[in-house]
MARMARDREN-740225 format. One record per residue (C-alpha): residue number from 1; residue in one letter; x, y negated, z. Coordinates in pm, 1 decimal. Layout:
% MARMARDREN-740225
> NUM  A  X  Y  Z
...
This chain:
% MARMARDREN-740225
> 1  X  -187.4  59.0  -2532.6
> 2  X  138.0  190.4  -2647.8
> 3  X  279.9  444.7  -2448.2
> 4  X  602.1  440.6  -2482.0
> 5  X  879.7  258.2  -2293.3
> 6  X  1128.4  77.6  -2435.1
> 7  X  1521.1  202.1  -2429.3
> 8  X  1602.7  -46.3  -2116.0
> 9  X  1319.3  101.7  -1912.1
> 10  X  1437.9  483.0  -2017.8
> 11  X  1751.3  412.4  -1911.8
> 12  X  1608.3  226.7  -1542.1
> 13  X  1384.5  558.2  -1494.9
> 14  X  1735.6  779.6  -1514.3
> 15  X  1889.1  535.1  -1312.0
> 16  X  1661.9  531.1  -1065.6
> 17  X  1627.6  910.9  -1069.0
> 18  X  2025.0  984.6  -1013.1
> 19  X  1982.5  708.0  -731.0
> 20  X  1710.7  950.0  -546.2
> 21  X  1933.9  1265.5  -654.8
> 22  X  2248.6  1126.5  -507.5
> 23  X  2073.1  993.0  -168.5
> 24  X  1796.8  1220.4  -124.6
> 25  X  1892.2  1553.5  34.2
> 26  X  1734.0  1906.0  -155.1
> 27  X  1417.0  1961.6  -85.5
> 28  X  1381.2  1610.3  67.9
> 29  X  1018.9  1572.7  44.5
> 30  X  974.7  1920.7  197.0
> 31  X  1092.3  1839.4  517.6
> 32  X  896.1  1557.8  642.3
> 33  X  523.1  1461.6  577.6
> 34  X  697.7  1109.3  435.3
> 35  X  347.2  919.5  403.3
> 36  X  250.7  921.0  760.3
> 37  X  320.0  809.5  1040.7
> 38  X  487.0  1104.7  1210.0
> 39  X  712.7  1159.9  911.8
> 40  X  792.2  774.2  900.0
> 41  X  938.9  841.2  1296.1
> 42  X  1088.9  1135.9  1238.7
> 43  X  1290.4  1011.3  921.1
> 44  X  1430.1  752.1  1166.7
> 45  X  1769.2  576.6  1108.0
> 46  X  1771.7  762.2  769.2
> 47  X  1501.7  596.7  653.4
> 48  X  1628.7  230.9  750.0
> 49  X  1966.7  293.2  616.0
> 50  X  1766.9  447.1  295.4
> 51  X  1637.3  118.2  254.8
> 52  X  1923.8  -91.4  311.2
> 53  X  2051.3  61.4  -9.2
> 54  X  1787.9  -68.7  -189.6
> 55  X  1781.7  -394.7  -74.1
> 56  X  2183.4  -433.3  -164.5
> 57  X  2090.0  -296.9  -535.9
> 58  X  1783.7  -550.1  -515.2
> 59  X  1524.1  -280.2  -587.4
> 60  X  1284.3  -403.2  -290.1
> 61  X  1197.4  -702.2  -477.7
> 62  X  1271.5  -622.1  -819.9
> 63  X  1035.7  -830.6  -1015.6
> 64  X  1104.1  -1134.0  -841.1
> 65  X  1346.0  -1426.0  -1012.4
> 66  X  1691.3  -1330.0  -877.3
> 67  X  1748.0  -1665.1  -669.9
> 68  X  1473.2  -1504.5  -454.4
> 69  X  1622.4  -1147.9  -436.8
> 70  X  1492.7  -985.1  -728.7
> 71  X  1612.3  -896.6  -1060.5
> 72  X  1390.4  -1035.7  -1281.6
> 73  X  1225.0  -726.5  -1382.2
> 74  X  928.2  -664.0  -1598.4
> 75  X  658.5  -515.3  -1493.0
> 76  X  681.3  -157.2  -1652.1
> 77  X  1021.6  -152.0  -1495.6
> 78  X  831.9  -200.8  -1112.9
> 79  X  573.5  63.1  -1239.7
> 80  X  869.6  321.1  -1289.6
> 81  X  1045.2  231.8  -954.0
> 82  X  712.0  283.1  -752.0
> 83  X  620.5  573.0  -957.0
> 84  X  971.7  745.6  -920.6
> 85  X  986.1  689.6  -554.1
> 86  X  653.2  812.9  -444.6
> 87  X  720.2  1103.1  -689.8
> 88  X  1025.2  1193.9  -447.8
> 89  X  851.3  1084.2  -148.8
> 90  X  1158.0  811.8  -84.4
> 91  X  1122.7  653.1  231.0
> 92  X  1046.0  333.4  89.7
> 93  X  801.2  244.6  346.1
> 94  X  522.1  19.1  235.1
> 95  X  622.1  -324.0  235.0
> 96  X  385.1  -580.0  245.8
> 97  X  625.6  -900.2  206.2
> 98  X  746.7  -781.6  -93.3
> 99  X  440.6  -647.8  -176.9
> 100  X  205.0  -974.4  -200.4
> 101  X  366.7  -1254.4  122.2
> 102  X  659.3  -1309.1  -75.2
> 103  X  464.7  -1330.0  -425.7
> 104  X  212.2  -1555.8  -238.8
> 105  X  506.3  -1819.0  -86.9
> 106  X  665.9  -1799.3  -463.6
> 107  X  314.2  -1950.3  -620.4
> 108  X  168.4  -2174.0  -319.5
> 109  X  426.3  -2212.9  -48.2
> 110  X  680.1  -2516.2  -3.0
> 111  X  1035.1  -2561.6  -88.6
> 112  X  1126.3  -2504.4  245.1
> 113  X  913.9  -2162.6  332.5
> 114  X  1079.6  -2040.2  38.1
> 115  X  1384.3  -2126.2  176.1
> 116  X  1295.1  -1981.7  500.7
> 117  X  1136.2  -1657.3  455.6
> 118  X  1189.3  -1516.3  106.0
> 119  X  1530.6  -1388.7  105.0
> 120  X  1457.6  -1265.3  451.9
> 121  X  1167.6  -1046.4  315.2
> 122  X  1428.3  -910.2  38.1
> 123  X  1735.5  -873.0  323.2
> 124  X  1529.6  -661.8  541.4
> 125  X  1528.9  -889.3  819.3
> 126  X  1133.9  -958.1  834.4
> 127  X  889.2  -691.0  842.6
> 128  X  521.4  -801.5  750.7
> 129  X  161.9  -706.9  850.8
> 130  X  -147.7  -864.7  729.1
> 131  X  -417.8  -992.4  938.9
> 132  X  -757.1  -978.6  739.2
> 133  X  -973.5  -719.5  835.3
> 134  X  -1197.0  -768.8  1143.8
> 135  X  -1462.5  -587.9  1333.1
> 136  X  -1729.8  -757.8  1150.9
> 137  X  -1541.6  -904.7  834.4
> 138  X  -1425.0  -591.5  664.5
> 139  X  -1512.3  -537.4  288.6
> 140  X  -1741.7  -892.0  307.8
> 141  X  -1377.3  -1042.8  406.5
> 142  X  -1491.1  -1354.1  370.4
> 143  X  -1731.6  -1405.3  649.8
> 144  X  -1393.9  -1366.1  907.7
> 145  X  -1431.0  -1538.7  1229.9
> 146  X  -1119.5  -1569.9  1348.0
> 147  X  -1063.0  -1957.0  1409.9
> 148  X  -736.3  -2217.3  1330.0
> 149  X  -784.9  -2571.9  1489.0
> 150  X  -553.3  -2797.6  1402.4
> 151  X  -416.2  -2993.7  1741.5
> 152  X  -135.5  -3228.3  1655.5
> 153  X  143.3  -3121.1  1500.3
> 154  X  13.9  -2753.7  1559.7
> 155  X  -221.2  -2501.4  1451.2
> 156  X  -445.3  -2317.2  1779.6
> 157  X  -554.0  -1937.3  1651.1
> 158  X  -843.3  -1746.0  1807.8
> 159  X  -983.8  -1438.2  1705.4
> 160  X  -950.5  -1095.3  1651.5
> 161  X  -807.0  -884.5  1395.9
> 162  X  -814.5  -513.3  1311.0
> 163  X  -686.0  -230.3  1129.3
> 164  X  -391.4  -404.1  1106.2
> 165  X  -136.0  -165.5  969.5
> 166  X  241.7  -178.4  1146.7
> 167  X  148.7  -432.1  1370.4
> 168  X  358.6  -277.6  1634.0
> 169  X  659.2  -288.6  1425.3
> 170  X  650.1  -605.9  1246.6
> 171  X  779.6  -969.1  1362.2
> 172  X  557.5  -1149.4  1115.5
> 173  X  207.1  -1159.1  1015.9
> 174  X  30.7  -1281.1  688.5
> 175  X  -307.4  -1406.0  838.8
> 176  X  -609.5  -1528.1  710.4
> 177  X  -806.4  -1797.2  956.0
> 178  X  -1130.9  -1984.8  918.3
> 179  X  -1002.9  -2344.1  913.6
> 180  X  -1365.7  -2504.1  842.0
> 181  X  -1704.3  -2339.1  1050.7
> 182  X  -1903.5  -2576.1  845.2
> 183  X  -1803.5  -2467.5  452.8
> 184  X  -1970.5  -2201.3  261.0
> 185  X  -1763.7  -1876.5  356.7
> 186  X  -1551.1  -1840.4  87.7
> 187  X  -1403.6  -2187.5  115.1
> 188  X  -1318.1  -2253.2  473.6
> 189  X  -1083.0  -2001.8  465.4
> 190  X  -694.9  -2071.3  536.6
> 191  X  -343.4  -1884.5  547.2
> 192  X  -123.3  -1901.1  735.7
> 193  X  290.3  -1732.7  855.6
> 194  X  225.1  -1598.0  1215.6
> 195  X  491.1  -1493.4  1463.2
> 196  X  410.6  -1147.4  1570.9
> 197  X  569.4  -1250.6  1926.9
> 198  X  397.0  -1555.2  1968.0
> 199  X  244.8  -1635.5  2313.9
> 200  X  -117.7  -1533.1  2338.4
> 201  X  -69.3  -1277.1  2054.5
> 202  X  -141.6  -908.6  2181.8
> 203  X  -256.9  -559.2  2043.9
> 204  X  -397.1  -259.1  2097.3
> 205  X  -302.5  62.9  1910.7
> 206  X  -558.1  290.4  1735.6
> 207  X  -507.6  636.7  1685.6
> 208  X  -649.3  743.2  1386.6
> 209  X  -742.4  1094.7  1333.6
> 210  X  -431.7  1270.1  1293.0
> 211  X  -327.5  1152.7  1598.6
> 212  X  -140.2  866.0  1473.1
> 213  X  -66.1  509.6  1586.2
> 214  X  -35.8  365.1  1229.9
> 215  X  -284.5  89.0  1258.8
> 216  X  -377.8  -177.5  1539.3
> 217  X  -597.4  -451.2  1689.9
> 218  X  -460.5  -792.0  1728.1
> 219  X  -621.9  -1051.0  1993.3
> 220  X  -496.3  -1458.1  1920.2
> 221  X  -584.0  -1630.3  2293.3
> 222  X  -489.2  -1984.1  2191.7
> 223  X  -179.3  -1875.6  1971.0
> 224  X  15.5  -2250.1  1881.4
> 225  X  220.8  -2196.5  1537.4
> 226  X  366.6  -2514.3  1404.6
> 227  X  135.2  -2706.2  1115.1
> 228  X  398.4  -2620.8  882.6
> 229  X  320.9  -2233.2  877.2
> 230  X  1.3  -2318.3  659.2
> 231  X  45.4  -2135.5  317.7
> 232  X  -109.4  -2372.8  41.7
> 233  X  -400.0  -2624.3  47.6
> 234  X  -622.9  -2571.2  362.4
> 235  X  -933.9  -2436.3  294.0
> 236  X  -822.7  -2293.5  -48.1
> 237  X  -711.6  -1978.9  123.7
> 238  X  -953.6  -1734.0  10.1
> 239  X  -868.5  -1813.2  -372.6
> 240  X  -472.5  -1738.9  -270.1
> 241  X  -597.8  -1394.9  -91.2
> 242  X  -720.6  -1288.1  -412.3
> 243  X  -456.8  -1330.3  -569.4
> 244  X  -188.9  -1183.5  -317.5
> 245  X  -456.3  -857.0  -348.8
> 246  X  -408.6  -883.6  -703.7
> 247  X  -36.2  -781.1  -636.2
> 248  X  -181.0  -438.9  -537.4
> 249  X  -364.3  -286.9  -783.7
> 250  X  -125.4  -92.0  -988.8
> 251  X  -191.4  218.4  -767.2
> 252  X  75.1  442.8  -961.1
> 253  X  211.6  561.3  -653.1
> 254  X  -113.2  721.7  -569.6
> 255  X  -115.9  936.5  -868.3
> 256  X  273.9  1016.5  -831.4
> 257  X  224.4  1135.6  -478.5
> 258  X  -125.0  1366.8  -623.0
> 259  X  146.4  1517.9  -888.2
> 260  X  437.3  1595.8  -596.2
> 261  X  133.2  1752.5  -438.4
> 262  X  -38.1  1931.8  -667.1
> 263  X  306.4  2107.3  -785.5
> 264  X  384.6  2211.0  -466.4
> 265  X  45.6  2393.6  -483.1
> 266  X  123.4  2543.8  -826.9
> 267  X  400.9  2633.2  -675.7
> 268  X  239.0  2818.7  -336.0
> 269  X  47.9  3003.6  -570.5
> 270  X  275.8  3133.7  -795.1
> 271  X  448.0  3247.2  -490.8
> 272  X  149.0  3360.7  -269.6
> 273  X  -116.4  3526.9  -512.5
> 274  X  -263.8  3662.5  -259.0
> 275  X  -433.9  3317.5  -182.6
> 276  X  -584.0  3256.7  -549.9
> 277  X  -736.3  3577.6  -565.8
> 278  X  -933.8  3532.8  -234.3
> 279  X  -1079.7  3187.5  -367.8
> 280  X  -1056.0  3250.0  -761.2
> 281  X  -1234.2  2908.7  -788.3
> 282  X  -974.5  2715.7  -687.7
> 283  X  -760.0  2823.1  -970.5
> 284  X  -997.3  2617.6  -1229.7
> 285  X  -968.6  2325.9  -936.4
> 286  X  -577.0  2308.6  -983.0
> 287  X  -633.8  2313.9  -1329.2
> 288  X  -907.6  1990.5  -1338.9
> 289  X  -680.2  1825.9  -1078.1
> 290  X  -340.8  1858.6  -1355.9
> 291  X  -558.6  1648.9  -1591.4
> 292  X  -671.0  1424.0  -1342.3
> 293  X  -309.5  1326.6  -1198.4
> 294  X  -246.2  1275.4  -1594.9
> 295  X  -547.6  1046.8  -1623.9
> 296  X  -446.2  875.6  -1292.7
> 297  X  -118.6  829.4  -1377.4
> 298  X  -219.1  667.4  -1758.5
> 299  X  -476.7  431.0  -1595.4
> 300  X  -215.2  293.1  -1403.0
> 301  X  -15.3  226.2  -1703.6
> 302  X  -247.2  104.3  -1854.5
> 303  X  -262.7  -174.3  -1581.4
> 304  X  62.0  -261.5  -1626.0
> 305  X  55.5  -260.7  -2007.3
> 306  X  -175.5  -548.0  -1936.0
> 307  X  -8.9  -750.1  -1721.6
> 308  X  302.8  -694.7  -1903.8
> 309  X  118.6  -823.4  -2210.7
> 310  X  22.3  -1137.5  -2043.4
> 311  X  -345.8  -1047.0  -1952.2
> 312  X  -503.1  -993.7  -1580.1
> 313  X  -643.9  -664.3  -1540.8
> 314  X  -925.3  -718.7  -1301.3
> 315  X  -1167.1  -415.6  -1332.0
> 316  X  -856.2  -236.6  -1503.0
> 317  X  -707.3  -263.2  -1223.3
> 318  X  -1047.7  -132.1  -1002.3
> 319  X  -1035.5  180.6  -1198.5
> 320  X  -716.6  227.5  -1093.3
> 321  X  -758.5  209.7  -723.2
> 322  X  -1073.7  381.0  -745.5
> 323  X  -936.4  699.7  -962.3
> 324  X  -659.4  691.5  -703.1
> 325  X  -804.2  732.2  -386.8
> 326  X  -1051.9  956.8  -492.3
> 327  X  -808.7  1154.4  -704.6
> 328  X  -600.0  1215.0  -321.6
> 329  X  -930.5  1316.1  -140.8
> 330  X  -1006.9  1559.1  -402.2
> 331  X  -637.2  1730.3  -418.8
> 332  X  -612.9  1728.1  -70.9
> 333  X  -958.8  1949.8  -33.3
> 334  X  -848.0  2169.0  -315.2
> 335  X  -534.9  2259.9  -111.3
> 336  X  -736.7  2341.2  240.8
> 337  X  -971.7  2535.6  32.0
> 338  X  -632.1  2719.1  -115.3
> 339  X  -462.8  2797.3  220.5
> 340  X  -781.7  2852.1  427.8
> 341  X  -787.4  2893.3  780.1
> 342  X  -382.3  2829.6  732.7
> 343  X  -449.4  2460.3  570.9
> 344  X  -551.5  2377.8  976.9
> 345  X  -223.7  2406.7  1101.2
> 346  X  -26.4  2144.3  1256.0
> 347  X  285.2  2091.0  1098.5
> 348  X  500.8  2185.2  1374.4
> 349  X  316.2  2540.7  1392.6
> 350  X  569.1  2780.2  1293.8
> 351  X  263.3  2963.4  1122.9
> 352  X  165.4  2643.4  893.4
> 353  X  245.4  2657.1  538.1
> 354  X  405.9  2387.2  288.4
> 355  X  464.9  2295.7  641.1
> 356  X  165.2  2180.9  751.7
> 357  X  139.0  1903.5  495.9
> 358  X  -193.5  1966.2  358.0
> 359  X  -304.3  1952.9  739.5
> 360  X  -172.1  1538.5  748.2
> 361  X  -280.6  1481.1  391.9
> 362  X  -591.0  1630.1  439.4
> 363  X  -684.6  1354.2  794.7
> 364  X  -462.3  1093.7  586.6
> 365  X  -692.3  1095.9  258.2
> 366  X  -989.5  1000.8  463.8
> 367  X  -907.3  642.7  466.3
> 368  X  -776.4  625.1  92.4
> 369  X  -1127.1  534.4  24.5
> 370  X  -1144.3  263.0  251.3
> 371  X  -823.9  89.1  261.6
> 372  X  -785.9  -170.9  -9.3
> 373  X  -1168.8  -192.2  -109.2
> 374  X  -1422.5  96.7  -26.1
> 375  X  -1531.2  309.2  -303.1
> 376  X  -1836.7  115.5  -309.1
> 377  X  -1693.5  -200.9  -332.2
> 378  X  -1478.3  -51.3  -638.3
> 379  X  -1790.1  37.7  -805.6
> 380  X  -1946.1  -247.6  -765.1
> 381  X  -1677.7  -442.9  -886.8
> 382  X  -1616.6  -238.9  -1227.3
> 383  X  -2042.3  -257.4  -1277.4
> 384  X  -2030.5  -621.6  -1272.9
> 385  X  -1684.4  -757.1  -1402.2
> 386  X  -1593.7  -437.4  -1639.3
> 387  X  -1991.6  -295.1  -1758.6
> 388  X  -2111.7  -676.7  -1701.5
> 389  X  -2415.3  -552.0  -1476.8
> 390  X  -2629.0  -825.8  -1284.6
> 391  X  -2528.9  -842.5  -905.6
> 392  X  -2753.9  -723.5  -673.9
């Protein structure tokens, strides 16, 4: 791997960075918790207008070929956008159309969905959620229940869906539907565009932990979408998932978020001693957690060196994700042990430190484990496709 970037992509990182100095207030990322929920409210109207701006620069989509919305960058160029904006804490907002919908309808979808729904994904004007997970179907995906019967000129969805992040503000689902009972599991699966207002469609929120509505269950009672919103062959869909997950694995974001983090707890102690010397071990946990962000942060390049090479970095890409997640679970109990009985605090206590952000990253970091692929799963994946282990 060679680790440095090219002139052009110097020059994007300083562009990008005067972009966040010039629209970002001082101290930005200290005044709202910007990954969850409650900070995602409270940055409001800022945060759409935020976004707007990138979407008229093209930044939302910026690998993508430019008659879709993009810019045609390469991939290190993404991987310094993504890391420069969770760095900040931007209020990018995670979006899933760009993300892996739009990527998907680029390799498998018609002229005419294209048409339809790709510059609409880059303009802002659709916001995406995917339907995969279920209460029975969540890291064996595959064995989903949820049904699509074709009926004429129309496609009849029943099922249930869950977990289903931003449900309640999207206007479009990605979903994945068993198409044929009858084929093995992993090749009866279909996808398909789903109105997120269609009659029969419903949810329910979930609260998670922190006492946020982030995610959401989604009940299809004989939901009719036209037979043209099939993505791709039928039955083929579970080879296109993998792929649109594929779009998801470079996980720098997780490691630029750890580094934001972990600097504002350098930081805290610097200026509140007091705190190091009653847990002295947490001054050698700061220290491990430096190197990790560093490690993070290079297995993530390392990803994209790969891809921009040519080459698909499957368990590359594993080790990634897994580093990540577990790399944000591990900062965010080194900063409770820090603060103590003060890490417990609710943001809006006037008492709570760092205000109260350790508190939300702390619930938030549970789930890092899960989302995406569970730990195990991870594991499992790098002992078999990366240390060539037998399954089982």
């Amino acid at each position: 791997m060679d680790f440095r970037f090219s002139n052009e992509e110097d020059a994007f990182r300083t562009e990008v960075q005067e972009f966040l100095k010039a629209e970002l207030t001082p101290g930005w990322d200290d005044q709202f918790d910007t990954e969850t929920e409650l900070g995602a409210m409270e940055q409001g109207d800022f945060a759409k207008q935020f976004q707007m701006k990138l979407a008229e620069r093209h930044w939302l989509a910026l690998p993508w070929p430019e008659e879709y919305g993009g810019l045609g960058a390469n991939v290190m160029q993404q991987v310094i956008y993504n890391e420069e904006m969770a760095y900040k804490g931007a209020p990018t907002g995670f979006n899933m159309g760009v993300a892996w919908v739009g990527p998907s309808l680029m390799i498998y979808g018609t002229p005419e969905q294209k048409e339809e729904f790709l510059p609409k994904i880059t303009n802002l004007e659709h916001t995406w959620c995917t339907l995969y997970s279920e209460p029975e179907s969540g890291s064996d995906l595959a064995s989903l229940q949820t049904r699509a019967v074709k009926d004429g000129d129309e496609w009849v969805i029943n099922g249930q869906k869950i977990w289903t992040s931003g449900a309640h503000r999207s206007n479009w689902g990605w979903l994945a539907a068993r198409t044929d009972p009858e084929a093995p599991k992993h090749k009866g699966i279909s996808m398909f565009l789903v109105p997120m207002d269609a009659p029969g469609l419903s949810m329910q929120p979930l609260v998670n932990m922190a006492g946020e509505h982030g995610f959401n269950e989604v009940f299809f009672e004989d939901v009719r979408i036209p037979a043209n919103y099939l993505v791709g062959q039928e039955n083929q869909g579970w080879y296109q998932l993998a792929v649109a997950l594929d779009f998801e694995r470079s996980s720098i974001a997780g490691s630029a978020r750890a580094r934001r983090w972990w600097e504002k707890l350098i930081g805290f102690s610097n200026e509140h001693p007091q705190f190091v010397s009653a847990n002295p071990k947490v001054r050698h946990r700061l220290a491990e957690i430096g190197i990790e962000v560093d490690i993070g942060k290079y297995l993530s390049y390392r990803v994209a060196s790969l891809q921009q090479a040519g080459q698909i970095p499957n368990y590359e890409a594993t080790i990634a994700k897994l580093f990540s997640s577990e790399l944000g679970q591990r900062l965010a109990r080194t900063g409770m042990d820090l603060l103590g009985i003060y890490g417990q605090l609710h943001p809006k206590s006037k008492y709570a430190y760092l205000n109260g952000g350790i508190e939300r990253y702390y619930q938030m970091s549970v789930s890092e484990t899960i989302a995406g692929g569970t730990s195990e799963i991870m594991r499992g994946v790098v002992a078999i496709r990366g240390l060539g282990l037998p399954k089982g």
